[in-house]
C-alpha positions in Angstrom: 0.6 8.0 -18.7 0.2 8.4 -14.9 2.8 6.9 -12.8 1.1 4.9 -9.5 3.2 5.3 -6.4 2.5 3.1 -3.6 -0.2 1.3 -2.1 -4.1 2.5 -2.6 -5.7 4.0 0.6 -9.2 4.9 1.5 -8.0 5.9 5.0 -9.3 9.4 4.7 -12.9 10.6 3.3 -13.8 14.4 3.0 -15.7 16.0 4.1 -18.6 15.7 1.5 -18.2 11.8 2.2 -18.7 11.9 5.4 -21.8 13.9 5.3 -23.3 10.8 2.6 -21.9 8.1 5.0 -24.3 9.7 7.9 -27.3 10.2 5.3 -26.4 6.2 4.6 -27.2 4.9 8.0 -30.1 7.4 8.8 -32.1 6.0 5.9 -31.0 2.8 6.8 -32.4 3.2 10.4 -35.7 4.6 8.7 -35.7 0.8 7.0 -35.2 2.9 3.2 -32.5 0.3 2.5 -32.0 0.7 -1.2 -31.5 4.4 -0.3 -29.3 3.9 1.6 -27.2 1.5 -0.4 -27.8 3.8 -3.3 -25.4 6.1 -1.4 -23.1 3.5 0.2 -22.2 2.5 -3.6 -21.2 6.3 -3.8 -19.4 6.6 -1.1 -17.0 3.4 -2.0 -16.4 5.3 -4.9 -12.9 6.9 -5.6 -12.8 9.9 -7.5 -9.9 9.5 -9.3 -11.1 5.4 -11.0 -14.1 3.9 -11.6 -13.7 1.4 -8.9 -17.5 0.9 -7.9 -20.1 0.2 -10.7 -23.3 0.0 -9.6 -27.0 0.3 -11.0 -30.6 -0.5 -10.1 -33.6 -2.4 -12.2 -37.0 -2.6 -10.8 -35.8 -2.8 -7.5 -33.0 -5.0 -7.8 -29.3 -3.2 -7.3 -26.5 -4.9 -9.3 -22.9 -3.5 -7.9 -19.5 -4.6 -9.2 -16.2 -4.0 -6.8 -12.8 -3.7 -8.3 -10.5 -4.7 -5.4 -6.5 -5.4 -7.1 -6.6 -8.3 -9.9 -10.0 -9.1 -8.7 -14.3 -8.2 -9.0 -16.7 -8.3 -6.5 -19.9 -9.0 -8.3 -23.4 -9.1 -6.3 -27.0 -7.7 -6.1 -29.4 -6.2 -3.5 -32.6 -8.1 -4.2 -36.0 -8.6 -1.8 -34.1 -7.8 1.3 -31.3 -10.3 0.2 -27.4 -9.5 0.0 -25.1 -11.6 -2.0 -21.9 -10.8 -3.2 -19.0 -13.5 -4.6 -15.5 -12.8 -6.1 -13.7 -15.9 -8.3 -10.7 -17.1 -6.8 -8.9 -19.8 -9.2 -10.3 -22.8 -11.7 -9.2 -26.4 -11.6 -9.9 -29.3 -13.4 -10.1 -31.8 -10.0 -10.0 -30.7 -6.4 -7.8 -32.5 -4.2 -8.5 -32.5 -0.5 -5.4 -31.0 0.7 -7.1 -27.5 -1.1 -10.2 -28.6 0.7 -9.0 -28.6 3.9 -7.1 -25.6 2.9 -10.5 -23.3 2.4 -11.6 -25.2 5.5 -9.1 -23.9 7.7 -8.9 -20.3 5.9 -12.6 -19.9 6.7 -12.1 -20.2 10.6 -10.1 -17.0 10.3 -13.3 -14.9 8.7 -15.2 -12.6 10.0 -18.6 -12.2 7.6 -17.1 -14.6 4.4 -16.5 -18.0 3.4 -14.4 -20.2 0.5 -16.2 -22.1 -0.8 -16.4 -24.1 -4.1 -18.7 -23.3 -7.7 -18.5 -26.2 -10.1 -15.0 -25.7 -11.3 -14.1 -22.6 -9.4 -12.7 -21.5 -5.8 -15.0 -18.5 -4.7 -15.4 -16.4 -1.7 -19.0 -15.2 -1.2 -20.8 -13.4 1.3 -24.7 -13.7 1.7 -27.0 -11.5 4.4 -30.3 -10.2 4.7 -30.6 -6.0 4.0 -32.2 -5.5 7.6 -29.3 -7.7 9.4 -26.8 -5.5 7.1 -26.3 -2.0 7.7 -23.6 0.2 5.9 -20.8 -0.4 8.5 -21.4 -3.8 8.1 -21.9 -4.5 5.0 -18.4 -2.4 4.0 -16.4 -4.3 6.2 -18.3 -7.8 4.7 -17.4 -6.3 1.1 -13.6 -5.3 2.4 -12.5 -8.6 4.0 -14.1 -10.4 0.3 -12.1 -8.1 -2.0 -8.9 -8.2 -0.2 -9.1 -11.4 0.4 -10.0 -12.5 -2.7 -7.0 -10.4 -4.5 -4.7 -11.7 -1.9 -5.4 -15.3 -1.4 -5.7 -15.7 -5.7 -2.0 -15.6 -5.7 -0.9 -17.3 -2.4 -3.0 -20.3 -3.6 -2.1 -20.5 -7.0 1.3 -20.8 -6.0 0.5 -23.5 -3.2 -1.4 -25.6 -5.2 -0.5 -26.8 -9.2 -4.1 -27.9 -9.8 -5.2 -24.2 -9.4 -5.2 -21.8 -12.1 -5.2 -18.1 -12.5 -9.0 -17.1 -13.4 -11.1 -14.4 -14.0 -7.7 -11.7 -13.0 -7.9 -8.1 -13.9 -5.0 -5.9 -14.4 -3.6 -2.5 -16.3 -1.0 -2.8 -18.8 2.2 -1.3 -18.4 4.1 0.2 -21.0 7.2 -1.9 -22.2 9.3 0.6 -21.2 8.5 1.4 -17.6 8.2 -2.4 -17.0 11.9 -2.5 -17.8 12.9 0.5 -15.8 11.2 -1.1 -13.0 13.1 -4.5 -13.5 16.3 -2.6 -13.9 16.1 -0.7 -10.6 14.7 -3.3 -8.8 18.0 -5.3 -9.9 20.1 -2.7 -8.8 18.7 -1.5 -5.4 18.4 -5.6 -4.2 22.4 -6.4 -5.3 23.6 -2.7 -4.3 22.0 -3.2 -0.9 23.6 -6.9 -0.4 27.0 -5.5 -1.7 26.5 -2.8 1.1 25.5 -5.1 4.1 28.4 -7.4 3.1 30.9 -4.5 3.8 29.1 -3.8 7.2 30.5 -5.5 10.2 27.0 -7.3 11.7 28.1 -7.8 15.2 29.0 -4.1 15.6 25.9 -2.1 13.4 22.9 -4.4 13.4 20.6 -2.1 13.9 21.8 -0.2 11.0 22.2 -3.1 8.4 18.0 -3.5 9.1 18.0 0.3 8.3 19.5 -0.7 5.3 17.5 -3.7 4.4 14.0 -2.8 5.4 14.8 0.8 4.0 15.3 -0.6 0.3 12.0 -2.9 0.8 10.1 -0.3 1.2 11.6 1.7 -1.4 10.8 -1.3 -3.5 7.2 -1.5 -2.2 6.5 2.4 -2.8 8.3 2.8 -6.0 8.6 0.0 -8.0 4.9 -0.8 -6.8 5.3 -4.5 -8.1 1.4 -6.8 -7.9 1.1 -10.5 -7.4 4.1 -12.9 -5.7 6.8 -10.1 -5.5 4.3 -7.8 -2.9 3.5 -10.9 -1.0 7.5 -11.6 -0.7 8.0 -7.5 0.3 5.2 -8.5 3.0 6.4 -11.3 4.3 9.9 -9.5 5.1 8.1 -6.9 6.6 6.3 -8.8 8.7 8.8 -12.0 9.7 11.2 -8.9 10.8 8.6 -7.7 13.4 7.3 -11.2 14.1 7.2 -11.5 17.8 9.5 -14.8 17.8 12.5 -16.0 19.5 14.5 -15.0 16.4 17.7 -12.9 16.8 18.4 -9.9 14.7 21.5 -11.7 13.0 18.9 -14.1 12.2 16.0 -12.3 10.9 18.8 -9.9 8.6 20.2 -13.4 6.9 16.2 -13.7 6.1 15.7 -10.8 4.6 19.0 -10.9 2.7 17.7 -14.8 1.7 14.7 -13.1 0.2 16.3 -10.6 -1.8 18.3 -13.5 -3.0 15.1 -15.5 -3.8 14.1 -12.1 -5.9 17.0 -12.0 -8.4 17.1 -15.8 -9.1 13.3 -15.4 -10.9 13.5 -15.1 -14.2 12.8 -11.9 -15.8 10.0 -12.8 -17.5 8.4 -13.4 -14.5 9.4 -10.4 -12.3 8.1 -8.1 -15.6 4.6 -9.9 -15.6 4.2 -8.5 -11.8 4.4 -5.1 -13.4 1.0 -3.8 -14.0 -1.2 -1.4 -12.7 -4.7 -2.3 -10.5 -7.8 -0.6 -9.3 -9.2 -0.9 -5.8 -11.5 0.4 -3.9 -10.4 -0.9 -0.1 -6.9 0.4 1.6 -5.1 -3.0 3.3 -3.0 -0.6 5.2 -5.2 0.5 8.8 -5.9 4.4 8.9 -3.3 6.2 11.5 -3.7 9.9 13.2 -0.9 11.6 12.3 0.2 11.1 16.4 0.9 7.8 15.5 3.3 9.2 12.5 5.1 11.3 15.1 5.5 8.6 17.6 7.4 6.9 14.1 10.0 9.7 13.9 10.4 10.1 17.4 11.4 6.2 17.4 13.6 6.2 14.9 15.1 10.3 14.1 17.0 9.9 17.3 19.0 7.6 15.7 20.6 9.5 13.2 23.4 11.5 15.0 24.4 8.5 16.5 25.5 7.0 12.8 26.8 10.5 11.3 28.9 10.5 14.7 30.5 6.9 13.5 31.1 8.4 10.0 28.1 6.2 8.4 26.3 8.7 6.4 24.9 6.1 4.2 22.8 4.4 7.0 21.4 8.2 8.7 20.2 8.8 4.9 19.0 5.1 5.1 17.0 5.9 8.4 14.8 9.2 7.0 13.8 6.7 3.8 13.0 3.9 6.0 10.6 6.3 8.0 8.9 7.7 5.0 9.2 4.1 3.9 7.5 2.1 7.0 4.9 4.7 7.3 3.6 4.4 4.2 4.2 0.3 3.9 1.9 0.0 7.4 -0.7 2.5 8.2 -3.0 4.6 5.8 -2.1 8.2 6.1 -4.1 11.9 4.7 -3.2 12.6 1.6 -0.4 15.8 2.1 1.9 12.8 4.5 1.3 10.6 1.7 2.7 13.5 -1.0 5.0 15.0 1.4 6.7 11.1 2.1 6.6 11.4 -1.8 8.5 13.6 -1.9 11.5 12.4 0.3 11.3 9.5 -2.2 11.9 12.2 -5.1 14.8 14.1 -4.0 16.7 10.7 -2.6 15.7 8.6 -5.9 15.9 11.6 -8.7 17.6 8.9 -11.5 14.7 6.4 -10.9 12.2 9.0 -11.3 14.1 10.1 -14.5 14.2 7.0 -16.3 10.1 7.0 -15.9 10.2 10.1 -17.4 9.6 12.5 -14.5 11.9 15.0 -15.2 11.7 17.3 -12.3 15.2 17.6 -10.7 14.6 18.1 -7.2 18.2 17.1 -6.1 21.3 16.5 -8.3 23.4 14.1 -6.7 26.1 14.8 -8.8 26.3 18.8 -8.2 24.6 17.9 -4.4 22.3 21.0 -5.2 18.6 21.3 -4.1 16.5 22.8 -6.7 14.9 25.1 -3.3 12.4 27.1 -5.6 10.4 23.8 -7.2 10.6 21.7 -3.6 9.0 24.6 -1.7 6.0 25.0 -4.4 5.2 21.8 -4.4 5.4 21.7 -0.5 3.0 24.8 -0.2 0.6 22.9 -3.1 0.2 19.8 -1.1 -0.5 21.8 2.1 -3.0 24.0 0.3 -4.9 21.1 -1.4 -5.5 19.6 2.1 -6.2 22.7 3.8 -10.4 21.9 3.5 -10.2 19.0 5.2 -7.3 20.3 7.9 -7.2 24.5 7.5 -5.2 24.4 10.5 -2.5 22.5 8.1 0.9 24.6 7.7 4.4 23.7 6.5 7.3 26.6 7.5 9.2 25.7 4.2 11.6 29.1 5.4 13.0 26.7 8.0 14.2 24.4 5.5 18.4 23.7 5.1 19.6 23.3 1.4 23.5 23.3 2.4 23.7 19.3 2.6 21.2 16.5 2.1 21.4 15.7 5.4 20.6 19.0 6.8 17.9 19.5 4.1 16.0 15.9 5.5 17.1 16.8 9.4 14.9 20.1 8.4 12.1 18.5 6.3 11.6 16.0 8.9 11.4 18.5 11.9 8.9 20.9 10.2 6.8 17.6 9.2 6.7 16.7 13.0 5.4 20.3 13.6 2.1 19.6 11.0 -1.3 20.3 12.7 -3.9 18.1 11.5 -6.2 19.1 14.0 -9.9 19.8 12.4 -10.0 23.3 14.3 
């Protein structure tokens, strides 16, 4: 089966979806409203799932939304707009989850929690003319994502909610358990490592270290439910604007990890499963924004080969790939060419899955140069249509070390033109 990397984007249309998007809104300024929902519906959807299910009945457009562990179900009906998602069931309602909704719905934009018979909803209701396509896809976004995010978050908050009405993929038995496996081993190698690092001296290095392997955790192991909340919430309590120290905020993340391997394996394997969705959570970036990333943080590997800390420069080019791909929503060659990074510094992981090609034996320390630059020039060339100006110099590229390989790789990347012309 296909192997899901990372987290789902719709950050970048093509070309042909750009050219329905602008058909959208010009029959919607002509006041053809189902036409132009008929092609907003097939815009949201992705080619490579069926994410968006849609269909129309004397008039009357029925759509269903796959967003995560969650459906957006709604119609289009005599001008009216109503969509809902289920959120959890309980038997009785206590008022702390009341004043709960009540406080979460100060902090939307076009939706509301609210509550239907036994069930916690989020629902959104317009009229067709007050709705056009821009707003009415970012009414639709902030339901589905919220709805597969706050499903979890509440659940856990609150005993007298239950799980309802949650989708998900089944994994195969054996990928679940080379998920747990490496998950196990990356969270107790990396606090083993940062236990042998002296704080006071290479701080900024042990959050290389730390943040580097949450990301790796995020990308690869691409866990659902609690366990991506948890990789969140260190992401975002280390960049939290707050009166924390560093020393602090590391002894955080190092509490999380913690928190990770006391759950029971049961319940880290049931986090294991594949979703479909149809909105990105991660906010598109131009690739200037990736370079201002590199910029920020490439300097910063001479300055740990010069102190003999190999280990923490190779930790640096993952946690680039790694924070890039955890925060903004990048074209589809970064995405594969980050990918790749992944591939040639996690080759056993990849193994174990079942991919076997060897891009870099660690034991031998040899690059296989031949595969790496085909896939390289096949990435570039499938994005060429949306950016021909698109090259990667893969003759520039060291194979003597793995640092020099990634020093190399990472230079050439900054180089990419993603210009349209």
């Amino acid at each position: 089966m296909e192997i899901n990397f990372g987290r789902f984007s719709d950050a970048f249309q093509s070309i042909a979806k750009k050219e329905m998007w602008v058909e959208c809104e010009k029959l919607f300024d002509e006041k053809d409203f189902n036409g132009a929902y008929r092609i907003f519906f097939n815009c949201l959807k992705d080619h490579k799932s069926e994410n968006v299910l849609w269909g129309e009945d004397k008039g009357k457009i029925n759509f269903l939304i796959k967003q995560g562990s969650k459906e957006v179900r709604g119609f289009i009906f005599e001008n009216k707009i109503s969509a809902s998602a289920n959120i959890a069931e309980f038997e009785k309602l206590p008022v702390a989850i009341m004043r709960k909704l009540l406080e979460m719905n100060y902090n939307l934009d076009y939706c509301r929690f609210a509550v239907d018979n036994n069930k916690v909803v989020i629902k959104f209701d317009t009229f067709a003319e007050a709705c056009p396509p821009a707003r009415l896809y970012y009414a639709l976004r902030e339901l589905a994502i919220r709805a597969d995010k706050q499903d979890d978050i509440l659940i856990n908050e609150f005993n007298a909610l239950k799980p309802y009405d949650y989708h998900r993929i089944e994994l195969p038995q054996e990928i679940k358990e080379t998920k747990y496996k490496y998950l196990m081993k990356w969270i107790n190698e990396v606090l083993a490592k940062v236990e042998s690092v002296n704080m006071d001296k290479y701080s900024g290095g042990l959050t290389y270290i730390l943040l580097g392997v949450n990301y790796r955790i995020d990308y690869l192991i691409n866990p659902q439910g609690e366990l991506i909340n948890k990789l969140e919430k260190i992401h975002w309590n280390y960049f939290m604007n707050d009166s924390k120290s560093i020393y602090e905020k590391i002894e955080s993340i190092k509490d999380e990890f913690k928190e990770i391997l006391s759950k029971s394996k049961e319940s880290i394997l049931n986090e294991f499963f594949d979703v479909t969705s149809t909105f990105g959570i991660t906010r598109p970036a131009s690739f200037s924004t990736i370079q201002e990333v590199f910029k920020n943080n490439m300097s910063n590997v001479q300055h740990y080969l010069d102190n003999r800390m190999e280990d923490v420069a190779l930790s640096i080019f993952e946690y680039t790939a790694g924070n890039c791909l955890f925060v903004y929503g990048v074209a589809e060659s970064t995405k594969l060419l980050f990918h790749l990074i992944y591939q040639v510094l996690n080759g056993d992981y990849f193994r174990e899955l079942g991919i076997n090609e060897v891009l870099y034996d660690l034991k031998e320390k040899k690059f296989n140069e031949e595969l790496i630059k085909e896939k390289i020039e096949l990435i570039i060339e499938n994005d060429k249509d949306e950016f021909p100006l698109l090259k990667f110099n893969t003759s520039n590229l060291k194979f003597d070390t793995l640092i020099s390989f990634l020093k190399s790789y990472y230079f050439e990347m900054n180089n990419l033109n993603y210009n349209p012309d």
